[in-house]
N, C-alpha and C positions, 0 to 999 in steps of 0.2 A: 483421901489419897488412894488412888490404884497402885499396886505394884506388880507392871508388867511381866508375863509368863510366869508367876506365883498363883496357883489354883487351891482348890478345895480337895482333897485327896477322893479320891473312888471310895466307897465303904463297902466293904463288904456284906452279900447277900444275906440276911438272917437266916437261920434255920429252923424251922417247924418246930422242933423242941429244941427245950435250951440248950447250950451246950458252951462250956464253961472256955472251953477252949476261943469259942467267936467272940464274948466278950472282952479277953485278953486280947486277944488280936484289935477288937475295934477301940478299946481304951489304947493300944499302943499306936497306933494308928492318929486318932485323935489326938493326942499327948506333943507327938513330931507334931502334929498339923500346927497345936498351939504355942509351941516354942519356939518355932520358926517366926510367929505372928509378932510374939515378945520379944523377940529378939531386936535389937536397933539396929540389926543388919542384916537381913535375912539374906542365907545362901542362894535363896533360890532367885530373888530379885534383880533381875537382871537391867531393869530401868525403871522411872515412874515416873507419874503423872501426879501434878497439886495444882492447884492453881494457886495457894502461896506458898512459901517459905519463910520459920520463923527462927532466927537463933542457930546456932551447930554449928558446923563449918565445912566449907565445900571442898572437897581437892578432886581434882580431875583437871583433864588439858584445856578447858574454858571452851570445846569445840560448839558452836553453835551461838555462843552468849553473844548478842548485842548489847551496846551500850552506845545512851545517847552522845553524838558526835555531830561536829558540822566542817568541814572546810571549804576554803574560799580562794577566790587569788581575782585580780586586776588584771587586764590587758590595755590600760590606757593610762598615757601620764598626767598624773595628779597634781592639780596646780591647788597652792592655800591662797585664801582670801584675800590675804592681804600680810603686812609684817606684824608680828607677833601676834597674828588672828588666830582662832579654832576654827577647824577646820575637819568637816570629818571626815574620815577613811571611806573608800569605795569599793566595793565589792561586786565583779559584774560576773562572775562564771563559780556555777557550785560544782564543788568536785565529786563530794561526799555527803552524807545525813542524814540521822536518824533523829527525832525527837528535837529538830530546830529546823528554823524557817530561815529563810535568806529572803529578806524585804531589801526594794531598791530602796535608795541607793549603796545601801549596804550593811546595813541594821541587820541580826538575828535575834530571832524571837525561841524564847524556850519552851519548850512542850512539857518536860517536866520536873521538878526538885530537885535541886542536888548542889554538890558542889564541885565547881569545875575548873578546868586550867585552859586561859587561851594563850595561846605562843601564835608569833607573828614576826615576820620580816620585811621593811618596806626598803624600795631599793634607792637610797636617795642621788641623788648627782647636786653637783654645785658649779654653777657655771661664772663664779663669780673668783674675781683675782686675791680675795682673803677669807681664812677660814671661815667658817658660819654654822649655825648650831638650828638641829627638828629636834622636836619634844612630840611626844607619842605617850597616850594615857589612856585610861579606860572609861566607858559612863557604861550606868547600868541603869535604865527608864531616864535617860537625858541628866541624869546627877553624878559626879565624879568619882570613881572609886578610892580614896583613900591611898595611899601609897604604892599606886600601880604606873605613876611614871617614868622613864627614862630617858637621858637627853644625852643626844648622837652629835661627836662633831665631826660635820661634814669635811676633807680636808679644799684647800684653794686651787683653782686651775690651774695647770701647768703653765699652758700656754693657749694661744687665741686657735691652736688649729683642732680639727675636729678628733675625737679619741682623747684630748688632754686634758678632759674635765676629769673633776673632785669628784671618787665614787667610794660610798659605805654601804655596806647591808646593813639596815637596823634592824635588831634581832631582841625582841624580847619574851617575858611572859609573866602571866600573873594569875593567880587564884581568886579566883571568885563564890558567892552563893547566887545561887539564881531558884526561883521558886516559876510554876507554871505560868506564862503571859509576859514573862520581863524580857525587856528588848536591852540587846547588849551592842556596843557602838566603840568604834575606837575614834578619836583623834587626836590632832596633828596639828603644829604650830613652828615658824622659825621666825630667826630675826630678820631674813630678806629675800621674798615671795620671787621664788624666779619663774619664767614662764620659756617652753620652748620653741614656742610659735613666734614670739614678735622679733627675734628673743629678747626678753630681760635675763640678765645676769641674774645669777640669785639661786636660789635652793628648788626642787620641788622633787615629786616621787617618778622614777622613769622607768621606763617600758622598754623592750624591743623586742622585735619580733623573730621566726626561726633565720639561723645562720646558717651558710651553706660555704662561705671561704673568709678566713683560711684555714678554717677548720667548720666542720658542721656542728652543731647547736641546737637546742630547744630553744624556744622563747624565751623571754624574761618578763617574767610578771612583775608590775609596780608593785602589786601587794602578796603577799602570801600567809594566809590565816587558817588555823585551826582551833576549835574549842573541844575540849574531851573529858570526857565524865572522871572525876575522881571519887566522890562519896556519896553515899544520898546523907538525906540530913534526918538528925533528929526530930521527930514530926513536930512542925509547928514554932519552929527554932526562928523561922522569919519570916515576918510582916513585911508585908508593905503599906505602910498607913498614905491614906490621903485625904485633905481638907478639903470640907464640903459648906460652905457658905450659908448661914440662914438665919431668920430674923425671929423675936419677939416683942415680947412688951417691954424689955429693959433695953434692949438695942440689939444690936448686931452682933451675933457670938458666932466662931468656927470651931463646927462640931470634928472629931477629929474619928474614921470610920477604917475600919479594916476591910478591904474589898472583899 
């Protein structure tokens, strides 16, 4: 580790013959030099340089500190599969990101360890004459995360003319581990698939674009997602195991490997 503008003091010239007095001087000299060194905070250290950091603790304004992050949002309305199908979330415009990928159709991919939190808001409409319910959940490498669902009820159209659909923001979030290469994936499922094109009545994610009357407006994005660093992890805290297929002389066994 460097410690910026902290130097080696000038020493003073020796003298031709001894003299007891340049000794003192260069021992007090020396002495400051090395207590300043021992010190765990040296006065003069005005910044440094490491390439790691182990243990202590930081305080200062975090000016400068990244941490990995990603955010996302939609610009097009999201139709599901079909009733009570999965359905995944889409992602077409990155807003932000450091240390994740934004894959179509709307996958992120991690770049490194940690443990992190995605919060999300999708903007559902229901264009149908009775209540009806989207569930939203998490996968992490296409497998479901354990208690990261929540289900939204959408409320029922007013009536047949336009502006009088059923609108909720569904807004959640969830904690995750993700280690380097895990692709993170949200979706989405209801009991009645609506669509805005033919139209069917029914549920789906909506969109619209900038408003100018009777008041001006930004867009509205079907989806709006961020993921953002909370911890790194204990080294080695999480596998991801996956079976690998192979034969012998007694039959067929799956070997079980950690990538």
């Amino acid at each position: 580790m460097a410690m910026e503008r902290f130097q080696a003091p000038a020493l003073p010239v020796p003298p031709v013959e001894y003299d007891q007095r340049y000794h003192t001087d260069l021992i007090r000299i020396l002495r400051l030099y090395f207590n300043q060194l021992d010190s765990l905070t040296p006065n003069q250290a005005n910044s440094y340089r490491a390439d790691y950091f182990y243990g202590g603790e930081f305080i200062g304004y975090g000016q400068n500190l990244v941490f990995p992050h990603i955010a996302a949002s939609d610009s097009t309305d999201q139709i599901a599969s079909g009733n009570n199908t999965a359905t995944q979330v889409k992602f077409n415009t990155l807003d932000s990101e450091y240390g994740w990928t934004l894959n179509p159709p709307g996958s992120a991919t991690a770049t490194y360890d940690g443990v992190y939190k995605i919060t999300f808001s999708l903007q559902f409409i229901n264009t149908a004459n009775a209540i009806h319910y989207a569930t939203v959940w998490l996968k992490v490498n296409n497998i479901d995360v354990d208690n990261s669902t929540t289900i939204f009820t959408i409320p029922a159209r007013k009536s047949a003319s336009p502006g009088e659909e059923g609108y909720i923001c569904g807004y959640s979030e969830a904690t995750f581990t993700a280690i380097a290469g895990d692709e993170i994936e949200l979706y989405w499922a209801t009991d009645l698939a609506g669509n805005p094109t033919t139209p069917t009545n029914g549920v789906y994610i909506y969109h619209d674009g900038p408003q100018v009357s009777p008041f001006v407006r930004p867009a509205i994005p079907s989806v709006i997602g961020s993921i953002t660093f909370v911890s790194s992890l204990l080294y080695k805290t999480v596998v991801r195991l996956s079976s690998v297929p192979a034969s012998g002389s007694v039959g067929t066994v799956t070997v079980t490997i950690a990538p």
